[in-house]
Phi, psi and omega in degrees: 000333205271334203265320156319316189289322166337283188292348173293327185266002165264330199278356168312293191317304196315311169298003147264160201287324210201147176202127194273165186312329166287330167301299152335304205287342170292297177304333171280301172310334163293318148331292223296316203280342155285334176287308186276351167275330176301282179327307196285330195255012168202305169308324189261347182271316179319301200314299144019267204304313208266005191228012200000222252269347177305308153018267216273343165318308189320282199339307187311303203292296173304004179276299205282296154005273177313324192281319148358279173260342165294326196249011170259317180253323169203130144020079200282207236122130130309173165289178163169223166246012165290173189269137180310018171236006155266268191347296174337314198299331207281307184294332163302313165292315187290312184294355179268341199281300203288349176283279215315309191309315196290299186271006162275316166338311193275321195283355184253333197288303190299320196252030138289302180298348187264351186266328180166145180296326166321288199310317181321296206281328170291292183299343166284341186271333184301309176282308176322313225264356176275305202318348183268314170331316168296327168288305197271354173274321192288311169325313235242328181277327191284328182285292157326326196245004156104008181292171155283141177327315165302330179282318161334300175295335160289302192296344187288359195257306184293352153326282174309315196262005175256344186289315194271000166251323174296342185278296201314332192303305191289346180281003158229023190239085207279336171310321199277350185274312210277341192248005188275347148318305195284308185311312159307327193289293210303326222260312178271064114273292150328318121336285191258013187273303193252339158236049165246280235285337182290310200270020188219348228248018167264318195311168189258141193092167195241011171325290174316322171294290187318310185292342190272331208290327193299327185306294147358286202276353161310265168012274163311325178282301180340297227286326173298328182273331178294311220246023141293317172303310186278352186314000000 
């Protein structure tokens, strides 16, 4: 299910014939403010809570991971006037950060439940609900950066199939049941700091502003309603 939503949220984009670039670009921003809420206000205080200061170095280490293998194997890029086979780059990079992000997803997801059915259930409900956002920021960069609607929808499917090698990794992997919260704050931290929020956060106006802030309060209202729910 948590992996399906990956795709739910590209096949939103996809399914329109054409989408102009302040639209892309709106939508991304709208990611970022949900990607960065997840992280800072909820994924990095559990993590916290349950691994204190080791936590947060893990939080680090994933951070740094991602900044790593993004800037070892491609490139980062801006939107701009560059040419499409730098633009290509910029959306290879963000699907490398987001691969990563993604099979940590399924590793906080498999070691909330091996922790308590409660906990479980929250934090699975907790990733569904950034995961559509997440579909819809790679759809939304791969369309922007000059891929085909088809390739948008792959990369939002390896995404999904990075969840589920992350649930499996952890039943034989025993660090990853105990660190993986923490490992998702730093990896969705990183993600949406250095490569979302740099392709909207020069433009003029406050369109691009409103939407990450919109993000932001989506965020908060989701989080109120799930843990209303569980009461």
């Amino acid at each position: 299910m948590a992996a399906t939503a990956n795709i739910a949220g590209a096949a939103t984009v996809v399914s329109r014939r054409s989408w102009s670039r302040a639209s892309l670009e709106l939508m991304i921003a709208f990611s970022a403010g949900f990607l960065v809420s997840v992280a800072l206000a909820d994924l990095a205080p559990e993590a916290i809570a349950r691994g204190g200061e080791t936590a947060g170095i893990v939080i680090l280490a994933g951070f740094v991971l991602v900044h790593l293998t993004q800037h070892a194997f491609v490139r980062h890029f801006h939107f701009g006037e560059e040419t499409h086979e730098v633009a290509h780059q910029v959306g290879a990079s963000a699907l490398v950060g987001l691969l990563l992000h993604t099979f940590v997803d399924g590793v906080a997801i498999a070691s909330a439940f091996a922790v308590g059915t409660t906990l479980g259930l929250f934090v699975f409900t907790a990733i569904v609900l950034h995961k559509l956002p997440e579909g819809l920021a790679i759809s939304s960069l791969f369309l922007a950066a000059g891929y085909t609607r088809r390739a948008a929808l792959g990369a939002a499917t390896a995404l999904g199939l990075a969840t589920i090698l992350g649930v499996v990794a952890t039943e034989v992997i025993a660090p990853l049941a105990h660190y993986g919260l923490a490992l998702s704050a730093g990896v969705t931290l990183y993600v949406a700091g250095s490569n979302l929020i740099p392709e909207f956060q020069s433009k003029p106006g406050w369109r691009h502003n409103i939407a990450f802030f919109g993000g932001c309060v989506l965020y908060f209202v989701a989080r109120l309603v799930v843990r209303g729910a569980s009461v």
